[in-house]
C-alpha positions, -999 to 999 in steps of 0.1 A, spaced: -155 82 65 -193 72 70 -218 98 52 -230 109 82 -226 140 98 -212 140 136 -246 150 148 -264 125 132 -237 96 137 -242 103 172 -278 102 173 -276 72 157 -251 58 183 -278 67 217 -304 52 198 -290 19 188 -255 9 193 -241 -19 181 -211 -34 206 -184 -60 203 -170 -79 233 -134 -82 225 -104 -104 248 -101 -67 267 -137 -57 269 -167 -42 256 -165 -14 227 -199 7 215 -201 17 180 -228 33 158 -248 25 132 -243 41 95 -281 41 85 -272 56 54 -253 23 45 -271 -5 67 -239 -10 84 -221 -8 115 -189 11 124 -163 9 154 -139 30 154 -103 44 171 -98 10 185 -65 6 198 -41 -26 188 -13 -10 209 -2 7 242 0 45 229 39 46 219 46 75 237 75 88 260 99 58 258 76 37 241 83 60 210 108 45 188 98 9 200 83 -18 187 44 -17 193 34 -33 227 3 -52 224 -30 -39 244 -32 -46 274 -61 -27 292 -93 -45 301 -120 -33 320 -157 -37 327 -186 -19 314 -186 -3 280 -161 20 261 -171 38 229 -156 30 193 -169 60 178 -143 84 168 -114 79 147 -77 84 168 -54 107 155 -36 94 124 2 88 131 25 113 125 37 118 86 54 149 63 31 168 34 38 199 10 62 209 5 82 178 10 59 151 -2 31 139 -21 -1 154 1 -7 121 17 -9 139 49 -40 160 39 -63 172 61 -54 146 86 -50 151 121 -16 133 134 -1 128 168 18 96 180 -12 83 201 -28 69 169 -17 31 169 -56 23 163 -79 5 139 -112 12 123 -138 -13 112 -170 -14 92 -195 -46 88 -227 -49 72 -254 -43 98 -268 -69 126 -237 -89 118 -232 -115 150 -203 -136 162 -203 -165 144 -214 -152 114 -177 -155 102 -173 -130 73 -143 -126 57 -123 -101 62 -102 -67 40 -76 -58 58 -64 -23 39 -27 -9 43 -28 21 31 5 37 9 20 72 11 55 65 0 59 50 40 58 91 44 20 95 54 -14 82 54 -41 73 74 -69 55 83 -91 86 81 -82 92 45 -119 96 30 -105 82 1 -103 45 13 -137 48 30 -144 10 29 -187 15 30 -190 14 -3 -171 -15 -10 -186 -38 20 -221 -19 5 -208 -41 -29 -207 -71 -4 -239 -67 9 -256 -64 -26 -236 -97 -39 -244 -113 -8 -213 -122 -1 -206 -98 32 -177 -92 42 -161 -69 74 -133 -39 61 -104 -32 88 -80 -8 82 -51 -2 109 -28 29 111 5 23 112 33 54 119 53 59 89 85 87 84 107 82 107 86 79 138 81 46 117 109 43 99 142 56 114 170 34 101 211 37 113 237 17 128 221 29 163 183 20 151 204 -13 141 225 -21 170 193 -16 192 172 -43 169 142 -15 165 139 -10 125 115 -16 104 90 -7 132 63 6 101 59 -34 98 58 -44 130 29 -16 135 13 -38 107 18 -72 116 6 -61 155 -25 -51 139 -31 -81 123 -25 -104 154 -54 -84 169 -81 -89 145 -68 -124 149 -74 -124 182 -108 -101 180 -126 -105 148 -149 -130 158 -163 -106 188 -173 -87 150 -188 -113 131 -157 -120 111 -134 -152 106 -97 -151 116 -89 -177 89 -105 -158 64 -81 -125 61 -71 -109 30 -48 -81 34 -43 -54 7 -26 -25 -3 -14 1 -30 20 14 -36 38 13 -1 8 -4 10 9 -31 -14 49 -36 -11 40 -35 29 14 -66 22 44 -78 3 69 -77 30 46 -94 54 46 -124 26 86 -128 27 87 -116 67 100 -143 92 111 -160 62 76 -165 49 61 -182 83 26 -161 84 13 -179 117 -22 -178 101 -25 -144 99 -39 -143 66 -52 -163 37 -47 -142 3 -33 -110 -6 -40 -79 -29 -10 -66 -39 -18 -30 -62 16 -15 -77 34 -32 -55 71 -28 -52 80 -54 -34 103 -66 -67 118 -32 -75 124 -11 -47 158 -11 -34 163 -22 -3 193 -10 24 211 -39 45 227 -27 77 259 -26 62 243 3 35 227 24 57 256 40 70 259 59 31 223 59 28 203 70 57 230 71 86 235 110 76 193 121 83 196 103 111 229 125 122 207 157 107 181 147 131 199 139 164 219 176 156 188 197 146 174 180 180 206 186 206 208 144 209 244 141 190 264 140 219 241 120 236 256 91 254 223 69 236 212 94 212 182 68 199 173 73 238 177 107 238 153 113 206 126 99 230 130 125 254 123 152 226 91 172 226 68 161 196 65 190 182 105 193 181 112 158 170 84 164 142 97 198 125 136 180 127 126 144 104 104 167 81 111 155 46 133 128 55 119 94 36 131 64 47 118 32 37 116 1 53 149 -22 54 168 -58 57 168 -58 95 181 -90 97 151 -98 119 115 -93 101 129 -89 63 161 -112 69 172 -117 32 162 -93 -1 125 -103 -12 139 -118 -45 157 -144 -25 132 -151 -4 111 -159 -32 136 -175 -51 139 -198 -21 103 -199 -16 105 -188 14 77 -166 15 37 -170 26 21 -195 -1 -11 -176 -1 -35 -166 -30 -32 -134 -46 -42 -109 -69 -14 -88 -86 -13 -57 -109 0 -27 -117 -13 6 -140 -4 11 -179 16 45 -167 32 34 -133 60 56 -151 47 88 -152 44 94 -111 67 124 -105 82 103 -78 95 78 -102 103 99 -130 117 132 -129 102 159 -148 127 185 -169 156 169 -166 159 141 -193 163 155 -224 194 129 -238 211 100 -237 238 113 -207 205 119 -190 193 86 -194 222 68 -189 226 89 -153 191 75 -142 197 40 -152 234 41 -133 219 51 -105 195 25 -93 203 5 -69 235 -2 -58 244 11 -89 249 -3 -123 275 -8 -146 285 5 -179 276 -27 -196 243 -28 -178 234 5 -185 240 2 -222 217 -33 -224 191 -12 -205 194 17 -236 192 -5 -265 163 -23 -246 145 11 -244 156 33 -274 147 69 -282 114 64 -300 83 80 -283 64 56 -298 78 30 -274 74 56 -242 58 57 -213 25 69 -212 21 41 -237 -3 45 -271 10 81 -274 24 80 -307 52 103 -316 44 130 -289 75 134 -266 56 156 -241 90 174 -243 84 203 -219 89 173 -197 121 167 -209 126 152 -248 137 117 -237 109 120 -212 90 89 -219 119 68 -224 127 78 -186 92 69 -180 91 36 -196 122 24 -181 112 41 -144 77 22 -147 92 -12 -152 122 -14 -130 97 0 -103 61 -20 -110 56 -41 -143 90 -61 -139 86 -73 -104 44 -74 -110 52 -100 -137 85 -121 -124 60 -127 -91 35 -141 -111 53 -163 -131 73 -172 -102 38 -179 -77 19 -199 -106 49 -224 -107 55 -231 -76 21 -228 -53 -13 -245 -53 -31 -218 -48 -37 -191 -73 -26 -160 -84 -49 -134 -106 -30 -107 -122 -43 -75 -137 -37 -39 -160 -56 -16 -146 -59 9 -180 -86 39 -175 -73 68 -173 -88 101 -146 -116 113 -161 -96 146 -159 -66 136 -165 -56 142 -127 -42 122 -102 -38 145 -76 -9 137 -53 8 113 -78 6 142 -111 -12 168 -122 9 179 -147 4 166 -185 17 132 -191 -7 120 -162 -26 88 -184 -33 59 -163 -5 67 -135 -2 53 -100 -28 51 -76 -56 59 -107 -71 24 -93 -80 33 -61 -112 50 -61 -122 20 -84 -111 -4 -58 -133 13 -34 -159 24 -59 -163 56 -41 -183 83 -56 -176 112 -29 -160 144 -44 -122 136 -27 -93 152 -46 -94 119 -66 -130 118 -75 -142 89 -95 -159 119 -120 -196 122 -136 -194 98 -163 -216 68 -156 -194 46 -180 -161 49 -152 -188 45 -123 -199 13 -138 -160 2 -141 -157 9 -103 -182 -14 -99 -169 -40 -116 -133 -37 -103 -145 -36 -68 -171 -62 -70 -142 -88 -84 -121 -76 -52 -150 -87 -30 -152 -119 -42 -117 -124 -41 -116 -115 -6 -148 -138 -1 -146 -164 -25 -106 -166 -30 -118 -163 -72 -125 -122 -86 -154 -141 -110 -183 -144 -83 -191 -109 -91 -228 -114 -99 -223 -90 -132 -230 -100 -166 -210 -95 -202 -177 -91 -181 -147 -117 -193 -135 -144 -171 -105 -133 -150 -79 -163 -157 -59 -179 -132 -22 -174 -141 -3 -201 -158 33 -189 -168 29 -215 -196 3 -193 -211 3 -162 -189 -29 -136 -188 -39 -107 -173 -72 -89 -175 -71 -56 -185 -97 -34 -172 -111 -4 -191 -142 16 -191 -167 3 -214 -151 -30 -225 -127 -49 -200 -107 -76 -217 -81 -106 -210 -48 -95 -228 -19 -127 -228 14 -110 -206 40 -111 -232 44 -71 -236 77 -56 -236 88 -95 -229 127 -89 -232 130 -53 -214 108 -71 -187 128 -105 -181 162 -86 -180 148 -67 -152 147 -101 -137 183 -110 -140 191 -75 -119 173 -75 -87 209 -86 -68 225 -53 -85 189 -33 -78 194 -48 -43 155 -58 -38 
């Protein structure tokens, strides 16, 4: 969200309007003074997928017309669950299904031709919610960082429906060849601003596209989709606690024990099970209706057979996957999201032996017994790591063993068998990275709030973005975490620009390495003193990880 209020955005917008012509037609924007940039936003990628269009892949858009139309407000976002159900990704967003749109910000006075590179942000929510309009990815700051390093570049970020308007997976989503429509919604997107971004000063050739959590396992599906043929639609990726390499993933065969019974739940609460076509039917239901019945239903995206047609591992095994440049990390305490560890409940080794059995497909007793020697019951080995001997045990006593083993099978293990995998079989390079400052509260709201929080999930965002507005995950007072913002998002700039972090224009910060499994390196950033760190920790728990993705089923 610009700093400007409504009243003055619009007064800036009569004055002096910036405009695009795109392939459809002329869109106004406004000016965001308090930035020197340029905004357009709300623009649509897709024919609103209402009525029957809901459920559907996205239709490209298809209006043109003459004369002017105004980019100025942000649609709708597209329609996700909160609290109680979920992680409050959902916040103070306004939803309806007409939101298939895209936002963009560009330094100002920027003309066709200019060619900047481009971001291209997904944002993650668990594939429940999120939002283009979430203040907390407002990209200004981050293009401001371009501007300053003269290296400009322009910041897109599309919405794309997630829960099950997004989502919805059974044998009748299957038999009618609409899953996975969450990455279609992306990948539409993305053939716009192919199609577009020159009418905005940027460079179709130059697209990096980024994301955290489900975002960045979203920028990682669009590496393995159509068996890794990316038509040009991008030239590097940012994948942030991605778990593209650790999330399980349903075939159609699965989903008939997995999600086949919400998508019964849904049709019933709805009055479409004894529909003749009850996928048909569920487009006839009044929003509102059709909203209040997939509440709290979190499906996830899928092998469809058709845009992920084989589990990611293969693919990469194969190399069948988008031979790009990337950056790659993950944060110290993945583990300690209550969405990956459970809090209260693992307290022995019955407890622990449950939660290892249970990923996946399921593992066997042999399995599970390699994974609890690889991860004993010492605290000093737990997740948050550099705890010492405190169990956090009002979290459950063998807490941080669930922590530690929920954090690699999720993030560091599939962070880490990418890498090595990329820098030995591509040209172009991959930077990876431990992201290790913690909130300066020791609060990540939507991820935890309750003590073990350390450096959890998403703590790298509003570094990323080096955003200094008071959202619930404010970046705090101390200058010392400002100046790390800086740093972080400065090296994802010239990533995006320069296809190498190091162009920063900062001095006294240590050379980001390219990878090389023969002597593999990540940088580690901290507030205060960043360093490079060699990527040998936890080296056995990690590789055996890698010998289980057919059982995990990712």
């Amino acid at each position: 969200m610009s700093s400007l209020s409504p009243a003055i955005a619009s007064a800036v917008h009569h004055q002096n309007a910036p405009s695009a012509h795109t392939v459809n037609g002329t869109y106004t924007g406004l000016t965001l003074s308090t930035f020197n940039q340029e905004a357009f936003y709300g623009i649509p990628f897709a024919i609103p997928p209402l009525g029957d269009l809901r459920l559907r892949y996205p239709v490209p858009y298809n209006q043109s017309w003459t004369g002017t139309r105004n980019a100025t407000v942000r649609s709708d976002s597209c329609p996700g669950f909160d609290k109680p159900f979920a992680q409050g990704f959902a916040d103070g967003l306004t939803m309806s299904e007409d939101c298939l749109t895209l936002d963009i910000v560009r330094p100002a006075n920027v003309q066709p031709g200019d060619n900047l590179p481009v971001f291209f942000w997904i944002y993650g929510g668990g594939f429940k919610a999120g939002g283009s309009a979430d203040p907390r990815y407002n990209t200004s700051f981050m293009v401001r960082n371009s501007m300053q390093m003269k290296k400009p570049i322009i910041a897109v970020v599309p919405n794309y429906r997630t829960s099950a308007f997004g989502l919805l997976a059974s044998k009748e989503v299957a038999a009618a060849g609409v899953g996975n429509i969450a990455l279609f919604d992306q990948r539409l997107a993305m053939k716009w601003v192919s199609e577009n971004i020159r009418a905005f000063g940027g460079d179709p050739s130059k697209v990096t596209i980024a994301g955290e959590s489900a975002g960045g396992s979203s920028a990682g599906y669009q590496l393995v989709a159509f068996e890794g043929k990316n038509d040009g639609l991008f030239r590097s990726a940012i994948l942030e606690s991605s778990s593209l390499l650790g999330a399980s993933m349903n075939t159609v065969e699965t989903l008939n024990v997995t999600y086949q019974g919400w998508y019964d739940n849904i049709t019933t609460t709805v009055g479409c099970n004894t529909a003749t076509d009850s996928l048909a039917c569920l487009r006839t239901v009044p929003y509102q209706k059709l909203f209040s019945a997939v509440n709290g239903f979190q499906f996830k995206p899928y092998i469809d057979g058709k845009f992920i047609s084989q589990p990611p591992s293969v693919s990469i095994a194969k190399g069948q996957i988008a031979d790009i440049a990337l950056i790659m990390g993950s944060n110290t305490d993945e583990g300690t999201a209550e969405f990956f560890t459970p809090r209260g409940t693992l307290n022995n080794d019955s407890d622990i032996s449950s939660l290892v059995a249970h990923l996946g497909g399921g593992l066997n007793s042999s399995v599970v017994a390699n994974i609890l020697r690889l991860y004993p019951d010492d605290p000093i080995q737990g997740c948050p790591f550099g705890t010492g001997p405190e169990r956090f045990a009002d979290q459950g006593f063998q807490y941080k063993r669930g922590a530690a083993i929920s954090g690699d099978v999720n993030i560091h293990a599939g962070r880490r068998a990418f890498a090595i995998n990329h820098s030995q079989r591509s040209k172009h390079p991959i930077y990876t990275y431990r992201f290790n400052q913690v909130p300066w509260n020791m609060q990540e709201v939507d991820v935890t709030t309750t003590a073990p929080v350390f450096v959890t999930h998403f703590t790298e965002i509003v570094h990323v973005f080096d955003n200094p507005d008071k959202n619930v995950n404010w970046i705090g007072p101390y200058p010392i975490i400002s100046e790390l913002a800086t740093f972080v998002s400065r090296s994802w700039v010239s990533f995006i620009h320069d296809q190498n972090p190091n162009n920063h224009g900062l001095e006294g910060k240590p050379a980001w390495p390219k990878y090389n499994a023969s002597n593999p390196q990540n940088i580690v950033f901290r507030a205060g003193a960043s360093w490079v760190e060699k990527d040998d920790w936890r080296r056995e728990q990690l590789a055996y990880w890698s010998t289980l993705w057919t059982e995990i089923m990712t």
